[in-house]
N, CA and C atoms of all chains as a GROMACS GRO file, in nm:
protein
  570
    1UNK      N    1   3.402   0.767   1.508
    1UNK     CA    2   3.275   0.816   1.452
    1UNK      C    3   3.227   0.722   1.341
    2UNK      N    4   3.109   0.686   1.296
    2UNK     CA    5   3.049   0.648   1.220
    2UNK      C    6   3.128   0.703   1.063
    3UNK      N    7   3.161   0.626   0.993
    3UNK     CA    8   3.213   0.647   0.892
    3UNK      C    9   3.120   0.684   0.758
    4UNK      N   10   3.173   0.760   0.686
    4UNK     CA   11   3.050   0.816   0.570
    4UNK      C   12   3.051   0.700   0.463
    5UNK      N   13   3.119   0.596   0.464
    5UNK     CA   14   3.085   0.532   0.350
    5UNK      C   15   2.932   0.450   0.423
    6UNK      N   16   2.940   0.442   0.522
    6UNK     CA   17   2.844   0.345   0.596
    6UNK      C   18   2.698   0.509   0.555
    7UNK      N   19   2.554   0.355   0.584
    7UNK     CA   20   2.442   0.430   0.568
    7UNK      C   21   2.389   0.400   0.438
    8UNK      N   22   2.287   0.420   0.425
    8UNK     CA   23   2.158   0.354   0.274
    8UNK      C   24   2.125   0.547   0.247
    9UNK      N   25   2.088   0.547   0.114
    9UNK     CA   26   2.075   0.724   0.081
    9UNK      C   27   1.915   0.670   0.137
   10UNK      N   28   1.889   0.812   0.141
   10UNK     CA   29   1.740   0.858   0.135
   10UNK      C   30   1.659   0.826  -0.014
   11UNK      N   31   1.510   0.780  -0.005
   11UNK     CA   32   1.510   0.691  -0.122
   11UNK      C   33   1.550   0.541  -0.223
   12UNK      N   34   1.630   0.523  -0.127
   12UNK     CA   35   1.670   0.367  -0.208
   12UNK      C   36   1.651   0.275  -0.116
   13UNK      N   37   1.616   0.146  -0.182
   13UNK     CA   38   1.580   0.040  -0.156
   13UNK      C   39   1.659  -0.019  -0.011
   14UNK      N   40   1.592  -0.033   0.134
   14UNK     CA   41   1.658  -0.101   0.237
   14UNK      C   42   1.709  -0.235   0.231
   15UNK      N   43   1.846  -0.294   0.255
   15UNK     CA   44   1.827  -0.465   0.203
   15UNK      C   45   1.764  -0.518   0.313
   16UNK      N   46   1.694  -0.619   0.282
   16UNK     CA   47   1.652  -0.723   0.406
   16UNK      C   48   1.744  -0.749   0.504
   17UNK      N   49   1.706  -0.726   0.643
   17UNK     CA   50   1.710  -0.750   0.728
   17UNK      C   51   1.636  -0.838   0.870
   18UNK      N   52   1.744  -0.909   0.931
   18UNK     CA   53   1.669  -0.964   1.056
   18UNK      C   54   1.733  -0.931   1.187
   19UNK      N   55   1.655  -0.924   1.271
   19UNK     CA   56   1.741  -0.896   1.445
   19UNK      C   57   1.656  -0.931   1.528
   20UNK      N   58   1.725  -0.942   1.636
   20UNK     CA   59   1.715  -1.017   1.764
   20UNK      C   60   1.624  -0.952   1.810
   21UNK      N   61   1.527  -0.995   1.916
   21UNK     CA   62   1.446  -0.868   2.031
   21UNK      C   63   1.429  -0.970   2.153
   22UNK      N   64   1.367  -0.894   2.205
   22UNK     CA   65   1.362  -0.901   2.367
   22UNK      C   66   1.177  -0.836   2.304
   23UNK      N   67   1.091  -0.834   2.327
   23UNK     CA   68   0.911  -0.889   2.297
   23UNK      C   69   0.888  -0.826   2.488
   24UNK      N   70   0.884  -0.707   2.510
   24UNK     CA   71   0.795  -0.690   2.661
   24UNK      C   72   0.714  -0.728   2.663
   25UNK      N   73   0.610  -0.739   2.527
   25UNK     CA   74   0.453  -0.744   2.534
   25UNK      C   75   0.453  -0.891   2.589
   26UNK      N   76   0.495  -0.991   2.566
   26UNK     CA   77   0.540  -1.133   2.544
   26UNK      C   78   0.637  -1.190   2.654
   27UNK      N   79   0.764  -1.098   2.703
   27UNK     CA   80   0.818  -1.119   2.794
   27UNK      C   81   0.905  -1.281   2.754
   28UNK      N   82   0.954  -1.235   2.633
   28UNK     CA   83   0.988  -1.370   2.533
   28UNK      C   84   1.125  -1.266   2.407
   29UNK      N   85   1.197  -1.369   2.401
   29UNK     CA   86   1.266  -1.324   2.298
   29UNK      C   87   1.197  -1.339   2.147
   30UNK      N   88   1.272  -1.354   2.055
   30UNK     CA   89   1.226  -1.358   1.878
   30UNK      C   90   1.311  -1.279   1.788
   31UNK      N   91   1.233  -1.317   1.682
   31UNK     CA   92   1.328  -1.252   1.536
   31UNK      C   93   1.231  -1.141   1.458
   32UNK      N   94   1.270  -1.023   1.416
   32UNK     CA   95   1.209  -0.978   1.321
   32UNK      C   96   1.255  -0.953   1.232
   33UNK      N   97   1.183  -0.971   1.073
   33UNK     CA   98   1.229  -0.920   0.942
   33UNK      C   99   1.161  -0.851   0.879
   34UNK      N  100   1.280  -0.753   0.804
   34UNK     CA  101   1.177  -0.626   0.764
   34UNK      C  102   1.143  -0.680   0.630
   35UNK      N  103   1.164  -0.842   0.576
   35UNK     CA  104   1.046  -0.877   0.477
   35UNK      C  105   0.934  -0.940   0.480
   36UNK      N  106   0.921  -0.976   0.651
   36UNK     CA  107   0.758  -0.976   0.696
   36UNK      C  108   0.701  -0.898   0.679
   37UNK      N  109   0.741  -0.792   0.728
   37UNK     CA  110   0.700  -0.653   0.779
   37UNK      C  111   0.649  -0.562   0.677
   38UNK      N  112   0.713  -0.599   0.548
   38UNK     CA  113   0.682  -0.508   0.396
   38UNK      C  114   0.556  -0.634   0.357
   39UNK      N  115   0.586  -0.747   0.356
   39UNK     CA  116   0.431  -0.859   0.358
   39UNK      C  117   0.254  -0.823   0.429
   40UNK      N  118   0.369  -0.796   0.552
   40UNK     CA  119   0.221  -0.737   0.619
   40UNK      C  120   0.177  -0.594   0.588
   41UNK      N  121   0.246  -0.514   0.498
   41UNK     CA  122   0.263  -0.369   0.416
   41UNK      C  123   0.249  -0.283   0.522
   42UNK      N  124   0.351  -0.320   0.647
   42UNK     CA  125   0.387  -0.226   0.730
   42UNK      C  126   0.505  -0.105   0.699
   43UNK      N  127   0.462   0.016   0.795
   43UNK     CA  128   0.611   0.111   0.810
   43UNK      C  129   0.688   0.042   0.877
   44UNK      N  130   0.779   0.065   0.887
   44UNK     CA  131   0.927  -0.007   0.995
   44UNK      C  132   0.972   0.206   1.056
   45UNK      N  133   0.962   0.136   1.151
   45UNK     CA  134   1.095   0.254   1.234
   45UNK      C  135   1.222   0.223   1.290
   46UNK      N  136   1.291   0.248   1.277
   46UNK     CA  137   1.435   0.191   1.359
   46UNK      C  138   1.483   0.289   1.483
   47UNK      N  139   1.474   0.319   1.564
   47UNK     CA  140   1.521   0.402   1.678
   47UNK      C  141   1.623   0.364   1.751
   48UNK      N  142   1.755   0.437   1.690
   48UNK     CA  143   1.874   0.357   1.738
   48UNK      C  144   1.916   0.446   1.875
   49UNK      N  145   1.967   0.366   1.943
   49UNK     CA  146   2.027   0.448   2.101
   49UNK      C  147   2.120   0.349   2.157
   50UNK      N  148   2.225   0.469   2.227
   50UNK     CA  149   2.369   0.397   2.264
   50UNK      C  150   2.377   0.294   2.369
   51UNK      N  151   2.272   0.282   2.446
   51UNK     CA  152   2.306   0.191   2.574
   51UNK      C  153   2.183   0.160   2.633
   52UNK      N  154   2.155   0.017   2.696
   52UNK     CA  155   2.078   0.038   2.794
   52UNK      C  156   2.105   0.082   2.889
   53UNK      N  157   1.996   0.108   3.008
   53UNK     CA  158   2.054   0.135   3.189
   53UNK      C  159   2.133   0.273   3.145
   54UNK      N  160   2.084   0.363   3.038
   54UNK     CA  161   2.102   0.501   3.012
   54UNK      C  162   1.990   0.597   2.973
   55UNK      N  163   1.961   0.706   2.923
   55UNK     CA  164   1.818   0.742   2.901
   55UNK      C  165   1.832   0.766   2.760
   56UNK      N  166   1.682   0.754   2.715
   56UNK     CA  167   1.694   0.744   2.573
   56UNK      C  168   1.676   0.831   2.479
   57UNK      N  169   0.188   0.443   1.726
   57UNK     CA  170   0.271   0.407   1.571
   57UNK      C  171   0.188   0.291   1.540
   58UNK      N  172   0.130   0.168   1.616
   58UNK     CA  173   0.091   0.069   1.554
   58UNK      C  174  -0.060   0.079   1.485
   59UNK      N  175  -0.173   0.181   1.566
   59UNK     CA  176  -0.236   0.258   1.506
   59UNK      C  177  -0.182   0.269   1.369
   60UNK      N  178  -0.083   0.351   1.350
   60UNK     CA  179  -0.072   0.393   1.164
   60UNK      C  180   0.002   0.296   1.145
   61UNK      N  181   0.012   0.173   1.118
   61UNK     CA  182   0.029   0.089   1.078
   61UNK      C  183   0.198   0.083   1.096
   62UNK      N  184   0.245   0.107   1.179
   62UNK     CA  185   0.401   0.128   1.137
   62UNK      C  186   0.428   0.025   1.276
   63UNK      N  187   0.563  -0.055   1.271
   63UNK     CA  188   0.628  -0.113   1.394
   63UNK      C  189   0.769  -0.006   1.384
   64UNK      N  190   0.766   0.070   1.566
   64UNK     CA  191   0.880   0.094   1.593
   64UNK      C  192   0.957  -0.005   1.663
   65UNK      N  193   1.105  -0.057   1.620
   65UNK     CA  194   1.170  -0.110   1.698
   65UNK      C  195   1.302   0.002   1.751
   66UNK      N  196   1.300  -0.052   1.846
   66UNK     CA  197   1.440   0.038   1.923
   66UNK      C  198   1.542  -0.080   1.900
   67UNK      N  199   1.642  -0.034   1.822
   67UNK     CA  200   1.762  -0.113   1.833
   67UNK      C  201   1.898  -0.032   1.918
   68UNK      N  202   1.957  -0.128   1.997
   68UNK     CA  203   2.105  -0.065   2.039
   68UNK      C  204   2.188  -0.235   2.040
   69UNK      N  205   2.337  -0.190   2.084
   69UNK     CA  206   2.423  -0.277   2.025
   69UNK      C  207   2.443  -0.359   2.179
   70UNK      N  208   2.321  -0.344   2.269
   70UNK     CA  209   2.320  -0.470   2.399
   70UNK      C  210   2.307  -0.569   2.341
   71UNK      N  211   2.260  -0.697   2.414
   71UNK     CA  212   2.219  -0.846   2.356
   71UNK      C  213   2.064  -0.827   2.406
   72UNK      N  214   1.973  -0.920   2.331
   72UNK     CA  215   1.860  -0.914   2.434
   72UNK      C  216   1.856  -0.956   2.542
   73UNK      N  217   1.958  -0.997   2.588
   73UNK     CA  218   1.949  -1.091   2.752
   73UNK      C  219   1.933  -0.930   2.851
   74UNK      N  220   2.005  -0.831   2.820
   74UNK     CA  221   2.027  -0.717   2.843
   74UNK      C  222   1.897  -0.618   2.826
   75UNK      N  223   1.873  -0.644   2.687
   75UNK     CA  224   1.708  -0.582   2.716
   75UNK      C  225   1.624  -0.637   2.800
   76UNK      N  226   1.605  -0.793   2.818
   76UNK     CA  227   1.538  -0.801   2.908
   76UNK      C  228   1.538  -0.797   3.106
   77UNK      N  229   1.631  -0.754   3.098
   77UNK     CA  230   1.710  -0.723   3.203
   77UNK      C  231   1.687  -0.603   3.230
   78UNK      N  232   1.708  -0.486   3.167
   78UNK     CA  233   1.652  -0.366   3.186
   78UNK      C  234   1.529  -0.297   3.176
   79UNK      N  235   1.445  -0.407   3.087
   79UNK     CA  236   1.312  -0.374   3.032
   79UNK      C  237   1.252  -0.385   3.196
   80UNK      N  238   1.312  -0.518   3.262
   80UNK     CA  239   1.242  -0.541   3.384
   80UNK      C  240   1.276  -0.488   3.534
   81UNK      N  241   1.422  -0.380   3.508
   81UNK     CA  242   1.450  -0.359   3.617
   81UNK      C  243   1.418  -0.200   3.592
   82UNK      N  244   1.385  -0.161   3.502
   82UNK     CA  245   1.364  -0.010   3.522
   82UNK      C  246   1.219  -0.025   3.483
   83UNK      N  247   1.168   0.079   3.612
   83UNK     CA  248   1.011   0.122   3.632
   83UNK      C  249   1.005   0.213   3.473
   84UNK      N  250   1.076   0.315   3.444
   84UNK     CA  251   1.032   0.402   3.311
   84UNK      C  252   0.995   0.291   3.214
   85UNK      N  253   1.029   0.172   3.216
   85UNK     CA  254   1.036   0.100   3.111
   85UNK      C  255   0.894  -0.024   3.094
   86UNK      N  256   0.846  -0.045   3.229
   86UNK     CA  257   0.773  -0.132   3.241
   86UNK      C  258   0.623  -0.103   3.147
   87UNK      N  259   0.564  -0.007   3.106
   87UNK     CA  260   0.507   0.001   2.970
   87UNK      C  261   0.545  -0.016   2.839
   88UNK      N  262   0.673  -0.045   2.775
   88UNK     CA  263   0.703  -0.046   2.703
   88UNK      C  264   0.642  -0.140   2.602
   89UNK      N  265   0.607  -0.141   2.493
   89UNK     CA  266   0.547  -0.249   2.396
   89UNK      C  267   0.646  -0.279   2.276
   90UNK      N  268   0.736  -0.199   2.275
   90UNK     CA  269   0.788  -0.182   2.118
   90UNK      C  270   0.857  -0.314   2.135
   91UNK      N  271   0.970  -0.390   2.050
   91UNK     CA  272   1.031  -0.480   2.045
   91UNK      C  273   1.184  -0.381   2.096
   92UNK      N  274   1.256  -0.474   2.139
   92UNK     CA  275   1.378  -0.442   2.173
   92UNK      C  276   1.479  -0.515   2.080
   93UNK      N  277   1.528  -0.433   2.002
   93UNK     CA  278   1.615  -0.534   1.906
   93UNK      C  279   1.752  -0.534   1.973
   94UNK      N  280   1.801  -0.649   1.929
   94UNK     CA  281   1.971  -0.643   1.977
   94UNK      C  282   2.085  -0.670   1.824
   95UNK      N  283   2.164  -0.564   1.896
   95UNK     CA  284   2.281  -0.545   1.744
   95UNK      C  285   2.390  -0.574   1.798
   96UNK      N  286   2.442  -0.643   1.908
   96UNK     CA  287   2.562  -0.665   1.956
   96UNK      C  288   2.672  -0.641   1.847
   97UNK      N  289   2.664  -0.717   1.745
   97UNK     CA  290   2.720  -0.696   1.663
   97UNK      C  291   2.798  -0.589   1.562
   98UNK      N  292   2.674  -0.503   1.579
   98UNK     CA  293   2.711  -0.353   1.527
   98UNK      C  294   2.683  -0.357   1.389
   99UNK      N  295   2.639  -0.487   1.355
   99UNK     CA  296   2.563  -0.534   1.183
   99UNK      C  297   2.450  -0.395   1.104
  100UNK      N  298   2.345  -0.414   1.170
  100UNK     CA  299   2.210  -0.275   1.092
  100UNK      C  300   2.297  -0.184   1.159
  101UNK      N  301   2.338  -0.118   1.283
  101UNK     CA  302   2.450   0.002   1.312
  101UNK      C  303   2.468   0.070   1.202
  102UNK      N  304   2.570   0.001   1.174
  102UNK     CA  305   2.699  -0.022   1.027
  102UNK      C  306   2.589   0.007   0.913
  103UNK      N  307   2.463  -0.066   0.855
  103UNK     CA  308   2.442  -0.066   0.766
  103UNK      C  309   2.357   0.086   0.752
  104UNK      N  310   2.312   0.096   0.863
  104UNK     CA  311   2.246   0.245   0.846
  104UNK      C  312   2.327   0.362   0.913
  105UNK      N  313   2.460   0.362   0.870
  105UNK     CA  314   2.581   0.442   0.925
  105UNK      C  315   2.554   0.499   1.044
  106UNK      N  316   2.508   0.434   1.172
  106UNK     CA  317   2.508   0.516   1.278
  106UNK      C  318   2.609   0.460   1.421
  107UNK      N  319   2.711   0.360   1.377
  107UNK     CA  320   2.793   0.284   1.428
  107UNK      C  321   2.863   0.366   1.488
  108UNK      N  322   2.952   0.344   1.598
  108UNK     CA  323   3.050   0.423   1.650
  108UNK      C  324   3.180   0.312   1.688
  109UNK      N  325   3.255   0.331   1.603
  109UNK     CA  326   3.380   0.218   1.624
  109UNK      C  327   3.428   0.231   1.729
  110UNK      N  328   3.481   0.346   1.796
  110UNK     CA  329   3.513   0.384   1.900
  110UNK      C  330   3.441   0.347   2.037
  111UNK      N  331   3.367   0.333   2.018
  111UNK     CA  332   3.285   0.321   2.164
  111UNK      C  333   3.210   0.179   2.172
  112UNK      N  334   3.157   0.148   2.046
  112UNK     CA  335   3.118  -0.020   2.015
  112UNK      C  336   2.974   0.071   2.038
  113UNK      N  337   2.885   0.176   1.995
  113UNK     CA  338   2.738   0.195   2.010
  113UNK      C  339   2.711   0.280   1.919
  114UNK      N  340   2.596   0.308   1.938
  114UNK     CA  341   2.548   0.303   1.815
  114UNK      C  342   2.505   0.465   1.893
  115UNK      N  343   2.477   0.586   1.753
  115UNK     CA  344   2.411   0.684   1.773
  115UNK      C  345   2.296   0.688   1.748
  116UNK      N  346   2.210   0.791   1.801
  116UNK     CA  347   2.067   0.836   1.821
  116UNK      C  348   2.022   0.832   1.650
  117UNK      N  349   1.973   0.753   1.648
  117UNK     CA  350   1.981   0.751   1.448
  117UNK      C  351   1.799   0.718   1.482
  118UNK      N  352   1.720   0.727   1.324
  118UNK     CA  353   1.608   0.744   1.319
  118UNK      C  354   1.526   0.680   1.217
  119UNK      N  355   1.497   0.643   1.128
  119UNK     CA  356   1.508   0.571   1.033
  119UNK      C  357   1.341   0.518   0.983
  120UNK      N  358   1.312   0.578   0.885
  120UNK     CA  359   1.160   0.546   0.830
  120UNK      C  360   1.117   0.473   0.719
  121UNK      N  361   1.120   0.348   0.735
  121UNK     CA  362   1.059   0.274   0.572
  121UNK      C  363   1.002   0.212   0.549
  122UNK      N  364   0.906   0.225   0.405
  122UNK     CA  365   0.802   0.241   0.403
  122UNK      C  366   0.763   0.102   0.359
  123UNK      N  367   0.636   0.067   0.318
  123UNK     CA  368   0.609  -0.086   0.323
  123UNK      C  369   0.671  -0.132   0.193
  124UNK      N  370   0.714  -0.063   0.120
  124UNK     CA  371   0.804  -0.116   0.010
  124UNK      C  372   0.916  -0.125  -0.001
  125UNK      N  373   1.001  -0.109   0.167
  125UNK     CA  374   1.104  -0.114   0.166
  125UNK      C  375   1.224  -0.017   0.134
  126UNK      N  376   1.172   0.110   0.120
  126UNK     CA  377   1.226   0.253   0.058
  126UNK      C  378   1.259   0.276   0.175
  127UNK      N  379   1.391   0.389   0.233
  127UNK     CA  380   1.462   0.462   0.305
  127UNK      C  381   1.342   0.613   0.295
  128UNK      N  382   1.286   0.676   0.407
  128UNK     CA  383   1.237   0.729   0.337
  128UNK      C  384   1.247   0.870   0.454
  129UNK      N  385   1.286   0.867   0.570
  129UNK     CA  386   1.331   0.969   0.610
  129UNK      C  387   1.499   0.910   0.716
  130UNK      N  388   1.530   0.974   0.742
  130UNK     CA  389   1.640   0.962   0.834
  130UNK      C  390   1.704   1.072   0.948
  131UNK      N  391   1.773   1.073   1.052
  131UNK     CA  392   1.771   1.157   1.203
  131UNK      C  393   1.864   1.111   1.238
  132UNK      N  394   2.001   1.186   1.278
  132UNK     CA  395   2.107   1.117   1.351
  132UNK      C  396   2.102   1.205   1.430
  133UNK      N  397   2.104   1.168   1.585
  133UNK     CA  398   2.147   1.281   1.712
  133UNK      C  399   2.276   1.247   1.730
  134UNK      N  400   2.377   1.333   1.797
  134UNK     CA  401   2.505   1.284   1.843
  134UNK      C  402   2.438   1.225   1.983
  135UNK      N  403   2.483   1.215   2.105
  135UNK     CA  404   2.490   1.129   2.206
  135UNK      C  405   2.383   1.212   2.304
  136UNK      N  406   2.406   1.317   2.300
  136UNK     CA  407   2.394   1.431   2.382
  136UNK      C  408   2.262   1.496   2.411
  137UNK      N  409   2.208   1.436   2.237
  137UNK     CA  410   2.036   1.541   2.227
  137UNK      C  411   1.949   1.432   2.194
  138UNK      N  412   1.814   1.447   2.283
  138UNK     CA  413   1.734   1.374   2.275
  138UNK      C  414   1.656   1.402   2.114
  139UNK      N  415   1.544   1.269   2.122
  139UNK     CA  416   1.480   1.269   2.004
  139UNK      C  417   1.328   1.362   2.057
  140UNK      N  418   1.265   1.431   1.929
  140UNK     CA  419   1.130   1.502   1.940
  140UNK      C  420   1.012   1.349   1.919
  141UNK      N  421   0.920   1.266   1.998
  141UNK     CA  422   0.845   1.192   1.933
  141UNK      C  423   0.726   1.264   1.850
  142UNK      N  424   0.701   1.377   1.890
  142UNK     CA  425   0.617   1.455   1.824
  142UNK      C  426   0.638   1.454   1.687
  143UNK      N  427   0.744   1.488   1.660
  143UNK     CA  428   0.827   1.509   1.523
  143UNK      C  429   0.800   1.395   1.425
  144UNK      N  430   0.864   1.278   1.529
  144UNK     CA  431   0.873   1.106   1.412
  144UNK      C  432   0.693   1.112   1.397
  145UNK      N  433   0.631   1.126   1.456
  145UNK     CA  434   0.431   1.066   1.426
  145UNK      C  435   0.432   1.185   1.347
  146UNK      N  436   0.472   1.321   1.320
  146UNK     CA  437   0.452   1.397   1.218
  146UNK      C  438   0.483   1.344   1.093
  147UNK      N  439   0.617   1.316   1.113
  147UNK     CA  440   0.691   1.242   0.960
  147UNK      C  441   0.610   1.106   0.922
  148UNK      N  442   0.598   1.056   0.994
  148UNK     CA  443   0.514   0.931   0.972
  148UNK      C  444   0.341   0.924   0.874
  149UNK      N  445   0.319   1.005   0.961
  149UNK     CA  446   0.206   1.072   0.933
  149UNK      C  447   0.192   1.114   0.801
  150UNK      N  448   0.263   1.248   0.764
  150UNK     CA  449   0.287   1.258   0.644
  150UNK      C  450   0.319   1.177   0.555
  151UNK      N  451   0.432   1.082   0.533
  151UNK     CA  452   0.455   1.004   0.453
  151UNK      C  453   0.351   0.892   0.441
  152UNK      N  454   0.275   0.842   0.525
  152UNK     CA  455   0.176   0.783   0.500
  152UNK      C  456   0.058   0.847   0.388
  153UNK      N  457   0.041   0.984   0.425
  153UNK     CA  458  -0.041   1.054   0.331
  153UNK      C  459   0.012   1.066   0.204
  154UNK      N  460   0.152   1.100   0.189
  154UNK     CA  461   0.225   1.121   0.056
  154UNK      C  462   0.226   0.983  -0.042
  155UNK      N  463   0.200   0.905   0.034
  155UNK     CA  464   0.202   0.747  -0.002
  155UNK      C  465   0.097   0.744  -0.100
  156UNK      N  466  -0.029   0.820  -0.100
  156UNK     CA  467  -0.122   0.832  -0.118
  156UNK      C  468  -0.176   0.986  -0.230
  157UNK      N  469  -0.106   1.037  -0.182
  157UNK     CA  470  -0.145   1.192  -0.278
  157UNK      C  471   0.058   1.234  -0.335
  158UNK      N  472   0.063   1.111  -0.413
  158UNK     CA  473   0.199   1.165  -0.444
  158UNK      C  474   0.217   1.289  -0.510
  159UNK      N  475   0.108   1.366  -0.581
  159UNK     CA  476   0.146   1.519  -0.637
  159UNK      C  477   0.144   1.606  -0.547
  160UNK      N  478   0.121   1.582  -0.418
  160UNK     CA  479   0.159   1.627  -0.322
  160UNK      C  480   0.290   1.724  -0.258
  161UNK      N  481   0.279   1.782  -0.158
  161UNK     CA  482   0.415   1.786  -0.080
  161UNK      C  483   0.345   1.788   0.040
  162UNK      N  484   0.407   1.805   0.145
  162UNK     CA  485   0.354   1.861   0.320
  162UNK      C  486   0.485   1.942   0.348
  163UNK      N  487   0.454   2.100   0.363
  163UNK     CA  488   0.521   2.150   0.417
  163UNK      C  489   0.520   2.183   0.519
  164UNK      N  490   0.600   2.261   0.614
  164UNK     CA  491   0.638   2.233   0.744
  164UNK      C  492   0.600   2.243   0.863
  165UNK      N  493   0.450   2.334   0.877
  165UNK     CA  494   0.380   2.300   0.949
  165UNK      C  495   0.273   2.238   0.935
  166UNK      N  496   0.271   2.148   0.866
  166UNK     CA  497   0.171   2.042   0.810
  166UNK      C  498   0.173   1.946   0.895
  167UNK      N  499   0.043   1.898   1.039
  167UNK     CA  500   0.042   1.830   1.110
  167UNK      C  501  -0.024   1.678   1.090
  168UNK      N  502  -0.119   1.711   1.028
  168UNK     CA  503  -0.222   1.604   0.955
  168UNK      C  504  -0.289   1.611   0.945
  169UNK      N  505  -0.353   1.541   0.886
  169UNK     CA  506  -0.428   1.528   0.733
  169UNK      C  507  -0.562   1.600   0.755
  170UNK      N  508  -0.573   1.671   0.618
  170UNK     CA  509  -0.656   1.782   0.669
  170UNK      C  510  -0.587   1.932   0.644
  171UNK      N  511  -0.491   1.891   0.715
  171UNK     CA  512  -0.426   2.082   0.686
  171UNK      C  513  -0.357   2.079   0.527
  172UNK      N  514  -0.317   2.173   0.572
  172UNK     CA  515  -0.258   2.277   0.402
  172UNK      C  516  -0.177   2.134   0.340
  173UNK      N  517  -0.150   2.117   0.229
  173UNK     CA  518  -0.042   2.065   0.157
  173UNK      C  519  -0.027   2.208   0.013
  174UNK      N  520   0.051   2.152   0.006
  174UNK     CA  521   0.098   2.173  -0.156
  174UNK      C  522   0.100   2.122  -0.249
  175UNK      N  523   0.071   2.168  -0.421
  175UNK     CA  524   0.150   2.127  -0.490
  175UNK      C  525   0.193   2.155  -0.598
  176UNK      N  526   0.341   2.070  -0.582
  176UNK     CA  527   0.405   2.202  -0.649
  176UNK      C  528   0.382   2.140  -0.827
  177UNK      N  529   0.399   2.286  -0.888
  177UNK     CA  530   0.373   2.335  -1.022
  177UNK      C  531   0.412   2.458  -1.038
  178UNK      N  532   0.465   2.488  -1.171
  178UNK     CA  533   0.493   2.605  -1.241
  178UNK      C  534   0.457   2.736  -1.198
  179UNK      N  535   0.316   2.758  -1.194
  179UNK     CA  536   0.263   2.833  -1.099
  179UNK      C  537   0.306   2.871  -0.980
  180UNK      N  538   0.348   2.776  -0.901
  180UNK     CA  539   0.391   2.800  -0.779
  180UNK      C  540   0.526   2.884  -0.771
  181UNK      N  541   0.620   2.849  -0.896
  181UNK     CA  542   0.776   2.870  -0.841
  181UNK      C  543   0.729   3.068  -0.842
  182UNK      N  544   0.750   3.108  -0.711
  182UNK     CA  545   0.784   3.231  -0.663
  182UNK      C  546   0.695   3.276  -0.597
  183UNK      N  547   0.562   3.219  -0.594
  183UNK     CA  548   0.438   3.219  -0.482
  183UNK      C  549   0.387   3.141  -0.427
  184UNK      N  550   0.527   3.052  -0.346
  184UNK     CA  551   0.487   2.960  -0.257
  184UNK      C  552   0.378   3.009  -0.098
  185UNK      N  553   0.451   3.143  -0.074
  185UNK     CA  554   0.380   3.253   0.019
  185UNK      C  555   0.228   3.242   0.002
  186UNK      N  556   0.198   3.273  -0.147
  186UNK     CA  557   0.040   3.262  -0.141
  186UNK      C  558   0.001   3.170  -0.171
  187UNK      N  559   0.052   3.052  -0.175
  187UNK     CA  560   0.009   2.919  -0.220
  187UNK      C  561  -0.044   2.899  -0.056
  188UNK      N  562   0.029   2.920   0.025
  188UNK     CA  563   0.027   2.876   0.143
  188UNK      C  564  -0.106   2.918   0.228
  189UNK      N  565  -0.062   3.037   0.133
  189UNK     CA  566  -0.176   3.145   0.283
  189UNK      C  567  -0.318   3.181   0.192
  190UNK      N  568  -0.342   3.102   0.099
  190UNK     CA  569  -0.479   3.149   0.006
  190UNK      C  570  -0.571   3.064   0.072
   0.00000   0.00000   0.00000
């Protein structure tokens, strides 16, 4: 199981981050960072799920 | 979501060679716009505790923040129960407004903007009932 020390509280600062994607719109890989993303004074969502080629 | 200004990414702990592999072999998927992130690693997993050592994947986790970089809601499913999308464009929704009317609250059937809010004050503590329904 996911261990309780792991996880950011509710309210505090996310650290920067970057990750990989796969771009359908584009049909192209790339990088995103969520300190573009606060630049462009976007929300971020993260929607985590266990597997592909499973339902989500 | 891109409407309200927000990017959802779906992350799981495939590679993208794998997202794109599935993005293109499953019909449910062939609308998809969001980005497909890859965590092989189990790196953001781990950092937003929704890792599963045991299995190497990651749980149904949910995760909202805001353009300043704040944690600002969070959702873990175990394996088993799907997510409400209704729910996340509610939360979204709201916090976008709260962004904005911080003396605010949105309570819980507060869909958007426009309906009831609250706020809270002195007054209120013990007639939240008629705060609601006046």
């Amino acid at each position: 199981m996911a261990g309780n020390s792991d996880g950011i509280e509710i309210g505090k600062k996310v650290p920067d981050f970057e990750i990989d994607i796969f771009d359908p719109t584009k049909g192209d890989f790339g990088k995103i960072e969520l300190q573009s993303l606060k630049t462009q004074n976007k929300w971020t969502i993260l929607f985590f799920y266990p597997a592909d080629f499973t339902f989500v | 979501m891109k409407k309200l200004g927000a990017e959802l990414i779906t992350v799981s702990t495939d590679t993208k060679f794998v997202h794109l592999a599935w993005q293109r072999h499953e019909k449910q998927l062939h609308d998809v716009t969001y980005p497909m992130g890859a965590d092989p690693t189990g790196h953001l997993s781990r950092l937003f505790g929704v890792y599963d050592g045991m299995s190497g994947l990651a749980l149904r986790g949910t995760f909202l923040i805001s353009p300043e970089g704040l944690l600002l809601n969070s959702e873990i499913n175990y394996y088993n129960l799907g997510r409400n999308i209704e729910e996340l464009i509610r939360k979204l929704k709201a916090n976008i407004y709260l962004s904005r009317k911080k003396n605010e609250a949105c309570p819980s059937k507060w869909k958007d903007e426009g309906d009831k809010t609250l706020i809270p004050t002195a007054a209120m503590v013990g007639r939240v009932h008629e705060a609601l329904n006046q």
